[in-house]
C-alpha positions as CSV (number, residue, x, y, z in Angstrom):
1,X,129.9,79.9,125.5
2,X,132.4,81.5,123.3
3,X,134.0,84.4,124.8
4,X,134.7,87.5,122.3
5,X,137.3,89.5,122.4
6,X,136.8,93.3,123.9
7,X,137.5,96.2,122.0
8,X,137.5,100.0,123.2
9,X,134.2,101.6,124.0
10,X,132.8,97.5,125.0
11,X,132.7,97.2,121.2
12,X,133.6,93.6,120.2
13,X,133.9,91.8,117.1
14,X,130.4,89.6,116.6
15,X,131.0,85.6,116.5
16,X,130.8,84.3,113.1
17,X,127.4,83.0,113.1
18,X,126.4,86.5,114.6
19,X,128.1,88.4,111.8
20,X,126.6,85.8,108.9
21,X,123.0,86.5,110.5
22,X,123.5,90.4,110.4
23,X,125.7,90.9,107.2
24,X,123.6,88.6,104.6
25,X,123.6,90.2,101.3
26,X,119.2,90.0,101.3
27,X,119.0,91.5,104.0
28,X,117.9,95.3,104.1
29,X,121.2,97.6,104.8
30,X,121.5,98.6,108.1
31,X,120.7,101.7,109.7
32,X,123.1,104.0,111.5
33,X,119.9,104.7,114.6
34,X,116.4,104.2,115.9
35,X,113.9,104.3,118.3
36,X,114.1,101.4,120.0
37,X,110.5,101.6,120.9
38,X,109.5,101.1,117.0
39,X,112.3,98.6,117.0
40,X,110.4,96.8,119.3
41,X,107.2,96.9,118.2
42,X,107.9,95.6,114.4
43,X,110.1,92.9,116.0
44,X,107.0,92.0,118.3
45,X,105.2,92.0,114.9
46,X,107.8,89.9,113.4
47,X,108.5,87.3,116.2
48,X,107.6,84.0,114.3
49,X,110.1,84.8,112.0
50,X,112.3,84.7,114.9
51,X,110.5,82.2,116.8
52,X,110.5,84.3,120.2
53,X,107.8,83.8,122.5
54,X,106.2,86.8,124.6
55,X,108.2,86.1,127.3
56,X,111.5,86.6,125.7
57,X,110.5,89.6,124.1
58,X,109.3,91.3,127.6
59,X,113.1,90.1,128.4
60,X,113.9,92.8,125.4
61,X,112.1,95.0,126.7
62,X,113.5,95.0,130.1
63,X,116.7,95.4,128.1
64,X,115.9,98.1,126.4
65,X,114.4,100.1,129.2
66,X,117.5,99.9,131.0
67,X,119.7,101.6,128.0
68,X,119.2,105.2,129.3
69,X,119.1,106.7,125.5
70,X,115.8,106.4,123.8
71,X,117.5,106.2,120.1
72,X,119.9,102.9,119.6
73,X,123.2,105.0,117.6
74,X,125.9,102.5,115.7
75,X,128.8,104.0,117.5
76,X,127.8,104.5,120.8
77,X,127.8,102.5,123.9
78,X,125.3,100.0,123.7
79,X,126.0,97.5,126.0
80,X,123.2,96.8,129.1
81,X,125.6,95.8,132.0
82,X,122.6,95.7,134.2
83,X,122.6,92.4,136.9
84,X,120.0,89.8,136.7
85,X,118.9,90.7,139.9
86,X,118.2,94.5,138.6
87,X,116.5,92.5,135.5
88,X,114.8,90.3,137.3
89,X,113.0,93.1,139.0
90,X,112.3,95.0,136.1
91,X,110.4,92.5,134.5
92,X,108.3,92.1,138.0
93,X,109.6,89.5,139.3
94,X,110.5,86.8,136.7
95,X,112.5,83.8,138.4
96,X,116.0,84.4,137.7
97,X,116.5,80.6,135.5
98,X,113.8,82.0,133.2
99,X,115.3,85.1,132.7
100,X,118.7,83.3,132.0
101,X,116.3,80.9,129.5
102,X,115.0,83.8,127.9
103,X,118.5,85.9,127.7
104,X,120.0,82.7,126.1
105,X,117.4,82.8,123.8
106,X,117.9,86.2,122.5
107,X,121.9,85.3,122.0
108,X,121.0,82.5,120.2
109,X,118.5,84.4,117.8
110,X,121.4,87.2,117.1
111,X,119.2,89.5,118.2
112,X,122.0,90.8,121.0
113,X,125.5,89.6,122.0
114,X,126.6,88.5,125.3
115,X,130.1,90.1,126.2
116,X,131.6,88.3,129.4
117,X,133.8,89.6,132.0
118,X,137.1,87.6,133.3
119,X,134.7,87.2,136.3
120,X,131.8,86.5,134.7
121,X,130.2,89.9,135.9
122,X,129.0,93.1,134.3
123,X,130.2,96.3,134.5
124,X,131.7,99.2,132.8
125,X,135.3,100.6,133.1
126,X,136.0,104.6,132.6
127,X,139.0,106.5,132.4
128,X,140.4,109.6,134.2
129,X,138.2,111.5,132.2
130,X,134.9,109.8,132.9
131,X,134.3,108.4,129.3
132,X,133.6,104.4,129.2
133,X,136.3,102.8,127.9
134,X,135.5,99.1,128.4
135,X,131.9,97.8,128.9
136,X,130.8,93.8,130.0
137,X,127.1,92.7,129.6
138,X,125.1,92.9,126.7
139,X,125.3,94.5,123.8
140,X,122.1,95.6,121.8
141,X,124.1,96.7,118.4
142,X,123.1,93.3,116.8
143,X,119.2,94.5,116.9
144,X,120.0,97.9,115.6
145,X,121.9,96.1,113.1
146,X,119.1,94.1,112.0
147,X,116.5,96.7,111.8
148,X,115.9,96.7,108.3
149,X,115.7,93.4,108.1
150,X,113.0,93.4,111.3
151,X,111.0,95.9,109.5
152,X,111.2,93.6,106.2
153,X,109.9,90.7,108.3
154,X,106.9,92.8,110.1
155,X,106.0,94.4,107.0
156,X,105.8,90.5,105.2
157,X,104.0,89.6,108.7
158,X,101.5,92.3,108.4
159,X,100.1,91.1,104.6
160,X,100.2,87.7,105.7
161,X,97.8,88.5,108.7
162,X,95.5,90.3,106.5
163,X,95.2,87.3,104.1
164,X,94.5,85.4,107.0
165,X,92.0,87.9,108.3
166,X,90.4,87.8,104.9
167,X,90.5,84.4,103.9
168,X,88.9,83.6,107.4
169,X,86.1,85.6,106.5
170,X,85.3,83.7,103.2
171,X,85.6,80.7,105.3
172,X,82.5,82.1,108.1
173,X,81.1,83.6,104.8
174,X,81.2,79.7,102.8
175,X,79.9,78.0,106.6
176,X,76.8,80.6,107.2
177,X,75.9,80.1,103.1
178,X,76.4,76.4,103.9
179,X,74.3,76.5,107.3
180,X,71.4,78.2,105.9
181,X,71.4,76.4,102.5
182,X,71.3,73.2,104.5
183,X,68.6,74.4,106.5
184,X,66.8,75.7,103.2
185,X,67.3,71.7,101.5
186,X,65.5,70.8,104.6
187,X,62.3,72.7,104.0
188,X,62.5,71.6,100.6
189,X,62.6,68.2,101.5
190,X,65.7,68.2,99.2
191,X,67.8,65.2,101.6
192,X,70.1,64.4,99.3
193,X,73.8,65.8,100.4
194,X,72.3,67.9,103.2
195,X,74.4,65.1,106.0
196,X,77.8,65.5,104.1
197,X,77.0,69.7,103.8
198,X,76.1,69.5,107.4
199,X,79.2,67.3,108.6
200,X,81.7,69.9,106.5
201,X,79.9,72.8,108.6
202,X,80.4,71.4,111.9
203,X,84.3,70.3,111.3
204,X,84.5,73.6,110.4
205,X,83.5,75.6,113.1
206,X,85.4,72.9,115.1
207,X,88.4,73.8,113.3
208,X,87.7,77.5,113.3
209,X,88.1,77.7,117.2
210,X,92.2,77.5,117.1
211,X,94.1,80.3,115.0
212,X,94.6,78.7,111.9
213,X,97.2,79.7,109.3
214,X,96.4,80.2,105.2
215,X,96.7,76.8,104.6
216,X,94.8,75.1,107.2
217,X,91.7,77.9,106.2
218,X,92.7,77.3,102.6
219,X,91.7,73.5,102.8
220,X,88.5,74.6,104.5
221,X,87.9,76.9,102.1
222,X,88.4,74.3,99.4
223,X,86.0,71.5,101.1
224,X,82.9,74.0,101.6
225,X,83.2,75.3,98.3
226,X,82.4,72.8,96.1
227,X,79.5,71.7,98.8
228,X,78.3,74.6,98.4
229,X,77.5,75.2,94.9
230,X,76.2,71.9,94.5
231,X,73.2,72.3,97.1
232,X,72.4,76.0,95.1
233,X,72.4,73.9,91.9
234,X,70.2,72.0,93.7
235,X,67.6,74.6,95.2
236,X,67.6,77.2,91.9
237,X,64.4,76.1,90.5
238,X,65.1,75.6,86.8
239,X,63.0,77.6,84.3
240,X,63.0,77.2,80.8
241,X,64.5,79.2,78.2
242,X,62.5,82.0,76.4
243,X,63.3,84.5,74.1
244,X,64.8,87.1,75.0
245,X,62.6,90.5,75.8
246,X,62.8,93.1,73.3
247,X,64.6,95.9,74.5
248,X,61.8,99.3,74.4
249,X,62.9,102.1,72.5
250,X,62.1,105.8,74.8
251,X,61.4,108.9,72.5
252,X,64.2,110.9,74.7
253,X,67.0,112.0,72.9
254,X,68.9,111.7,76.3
255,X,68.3,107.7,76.4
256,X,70.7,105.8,73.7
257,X,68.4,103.3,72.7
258,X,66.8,104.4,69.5
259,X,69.7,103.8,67.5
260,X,73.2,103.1,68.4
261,X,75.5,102.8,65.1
262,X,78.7,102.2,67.0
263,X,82.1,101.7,64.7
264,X,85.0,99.0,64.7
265,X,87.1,100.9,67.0
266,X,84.5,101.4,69.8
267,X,83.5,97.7,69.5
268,X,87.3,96.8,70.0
269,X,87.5,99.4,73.1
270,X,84.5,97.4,74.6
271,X,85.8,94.3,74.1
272,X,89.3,95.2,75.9
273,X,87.3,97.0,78.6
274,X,85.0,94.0,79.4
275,X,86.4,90.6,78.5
276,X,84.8,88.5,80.8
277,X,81.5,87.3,79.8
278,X,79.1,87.9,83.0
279,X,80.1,91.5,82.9
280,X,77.2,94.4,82.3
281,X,76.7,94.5,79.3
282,X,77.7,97.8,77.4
283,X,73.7,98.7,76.0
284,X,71.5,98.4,78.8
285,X,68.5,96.3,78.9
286,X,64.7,97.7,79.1
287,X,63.9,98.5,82.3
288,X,59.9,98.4,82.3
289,X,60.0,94.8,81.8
290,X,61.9,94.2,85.4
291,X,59.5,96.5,87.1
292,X,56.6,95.0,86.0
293,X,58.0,91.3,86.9
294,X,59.0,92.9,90.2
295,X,56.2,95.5,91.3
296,X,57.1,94.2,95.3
297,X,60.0,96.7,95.6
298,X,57.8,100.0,94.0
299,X,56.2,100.7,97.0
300,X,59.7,101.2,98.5
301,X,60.5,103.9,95.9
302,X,60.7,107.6,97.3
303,X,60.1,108.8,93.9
304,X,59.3,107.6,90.2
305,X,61.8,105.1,89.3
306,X,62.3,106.3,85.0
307,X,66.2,104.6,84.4
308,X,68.6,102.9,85.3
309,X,70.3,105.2,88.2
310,X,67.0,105.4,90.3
311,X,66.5,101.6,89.8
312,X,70.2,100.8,91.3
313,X,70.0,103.2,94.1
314,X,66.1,101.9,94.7
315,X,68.1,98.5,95.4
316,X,70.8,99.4,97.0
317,X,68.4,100.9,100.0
318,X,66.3,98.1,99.7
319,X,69.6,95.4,100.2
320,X,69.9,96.4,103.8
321,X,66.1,95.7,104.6
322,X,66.4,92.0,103.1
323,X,69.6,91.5,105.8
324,X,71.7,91.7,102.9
325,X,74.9,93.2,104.1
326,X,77.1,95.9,102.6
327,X,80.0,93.5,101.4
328,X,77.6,91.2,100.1
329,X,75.3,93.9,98.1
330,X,79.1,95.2,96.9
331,X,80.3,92.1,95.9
332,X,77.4,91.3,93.9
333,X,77.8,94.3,92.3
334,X,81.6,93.9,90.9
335,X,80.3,90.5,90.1
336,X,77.5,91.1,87.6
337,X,77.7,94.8,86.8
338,X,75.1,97.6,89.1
339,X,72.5,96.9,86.6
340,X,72.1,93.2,86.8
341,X,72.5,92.8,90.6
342,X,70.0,95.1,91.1
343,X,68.1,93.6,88.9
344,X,68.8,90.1,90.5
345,X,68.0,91.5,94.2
346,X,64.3,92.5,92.5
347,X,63.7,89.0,91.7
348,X,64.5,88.2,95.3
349,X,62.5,90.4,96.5
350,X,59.8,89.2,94.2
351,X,60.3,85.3,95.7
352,X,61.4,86.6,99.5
353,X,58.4,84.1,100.1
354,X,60.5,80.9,99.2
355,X,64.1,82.0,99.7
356,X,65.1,82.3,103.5
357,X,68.1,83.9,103.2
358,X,68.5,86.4,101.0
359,X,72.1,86.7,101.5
360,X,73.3,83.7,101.1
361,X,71.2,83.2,97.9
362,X,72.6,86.3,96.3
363,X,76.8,85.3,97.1
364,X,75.9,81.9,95.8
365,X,74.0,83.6,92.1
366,X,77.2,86.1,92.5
367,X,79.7,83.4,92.6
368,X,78.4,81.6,89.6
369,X,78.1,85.5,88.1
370,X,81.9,85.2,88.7
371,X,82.4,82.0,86.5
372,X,79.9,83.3,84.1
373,X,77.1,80.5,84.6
374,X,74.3,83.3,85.5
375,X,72.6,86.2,84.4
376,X,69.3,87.3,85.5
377,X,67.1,86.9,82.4
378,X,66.2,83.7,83.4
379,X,65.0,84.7,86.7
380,X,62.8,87.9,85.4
381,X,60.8,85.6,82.5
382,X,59.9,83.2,84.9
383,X,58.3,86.0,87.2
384,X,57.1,87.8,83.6
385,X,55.0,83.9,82.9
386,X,53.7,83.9,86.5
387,X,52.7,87.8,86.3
388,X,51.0,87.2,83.1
């Protein structure tokens, strides 16, 4: 191992692959002191990025808790001189070739620099005076050094463990949707697909049992998908197309439906505000029409449902009872505007009879909200022909 040359205070110049690693021009300037306890910790949260296991990091540790000073200062004394045998303790008991694995480990990552003694031991020299004047061991200014750049790497670390999180739960999400759509096909003596559906659910859970990184989930993600929104293709009956219902006009001056004269400018606002074409729409539909093609969810009304407001919030409390969960009644939402998911969730209601899950069914309609291949109207004039 190269030897470095000692300066005063147990100082040294780094090697040159030491001072590359910590002087790089993308990394984050260094900072003159820290708690080495936060040091730690967003190094523990960085460690692929420096591909250290737990075990070399307790080494750290062990390090650090034998520098008496709390903060880690760019000028003072910062080398551990501490034997393996005092190490060794400290980290309760760990076999003395593993700590040496470990410790070489840390050198190599330029995390810490090994000073060496002419006899290979460590110690610290002091003057008359008391004041260290020559220190051999290891020396912990190469991870104060690198702070900024730890903190950089935890920070990238954290995002990339909440996409993960995320992404993972569109992957249980796709494989529950999957799971009960298959089970769904089954009752409708729909066979067709259901084994290739059913293989992709149980490679997935399969898959799901190690920790899987954005890609691995991404390629599940990818395979359910399309699985998916075939079999709901499948099981949406299809209705056939009426005209649409004339929207009724209330005698309230309060309502904006008996005449809106709106001007170029305001139809240009709406059009930037609301590009996408399964958005609400800007003049809201007649609500009398739904109510009377959906009279299941009245009864669950604590008072007279007269617009639009009532009618949303009517659903949203109704959401829970159908095991429709808050994500899923939310998402459905931001998919197809307040108005039309409620309005959607009131035609499951209406058919809870033939759909078994009512959660699944309503991400499915809100994904092909997304994409702009749905809208309720279809829905409500096939329950207006069979109330009629």
């Amino acid at each position: 191992m190269q030897r470095l040359t000692t300066t005063s205070f147990g100082r040294r110049p780094l090697s040159a692959a030491q001072l590359e690693a910590v002087t790089r021009l993308d990394r984050p300037a260094p900072v003159a002191s820290m708690d080495k306890w936060e040091l730690l910790t967003q190094l523990t949260a960085a460690r692929e990025s420096y591909e250290l296991s737990d075990r070399t990091l307790r080494v750290l540790a062990v390090l650090l808790g034998v520098h008496r000073e709390r903060e880690l200062t760019d000028g003072a004394p910062l080398i551990v001189y501490a034997s393996n045998a005092t190490l060794c303790e400290r980290a309760h008991g760990m076999p003395e070739s593993t700590l040496r694995r470990h410790l070489a480990a840390l050198v190599a990552s330029g995390l810490i620099a090994r000073h060496d003694s002419p006899n290979g031991k460590r110690y610290q020299r002091r003057d008359a005076s008391g004041a260290v004047v020559r220190a051999y061991g290891f020396d912990l200014r190469p991870l104060l050094l690198r702070a900024g750049e730890i903190a950089h790497h935890a920070r990238a670390a954290e995002i990339r463990s909440n996409e993960i999180a995320l992404l993972r739960e569109e992957v249980v999400l796709l494989i529950r949707d999957a799971s009960e759509l298959a089970q769904l096909g089954h009752t409708s003596e729909l066979d067709e697909g259901l084994d290739a559906i059913e293989d992709a659910v149980i490679l997935a859970k399969r898959q799901l049992r190690r920790k899987l990184g954005l890609e691995d989930l991404s390629t599940i993600r990818d395979r359910l998908q399309p699985l998916v929104a075939t079999l709901v293709e499948k099981l949406t009956p299809e209705v056939e197309p009426t005209d649409p219902v004339t929207p009724e006009l209330i005698a309230s001056d309060s309502q904006n439906e008996r005449h809106i004269q709106v001007s170029d400018k305001t139809l240009i606002d709406l059009k930037e505000r609301v590009p996408e074409p399964h958005k609400a729409q800007s003049v809201q539909k007649a609500l009398n029409p739904i109510l009377t093609a959906c009279p299941d969810v009245l009864p669950y009304a604590e008072k007279r449902v007269s617009d639009w407001t009532s009618f949303v919030q009517l659903m949203a409390r109704i959401a829970p009872m159908t095991g429709i969960d808050p994500s899923t009644w939310q998402e459905a939402c931001r998919a197809m505007g307040p108005e039309n998911a409620a309005t959607t969730l009131a035609g499951i209601v209406q058919n809870v009879g033939t759909i078994r899950s009512p959660g699944a069914y309503l991400r499915s309609l809100s994904r092909k909200a997304r994409e702009g291949s749905f809208t309720p109207d279809a829905m409500i004039s096939s329950l207006q022909r069979k109330a009629a």
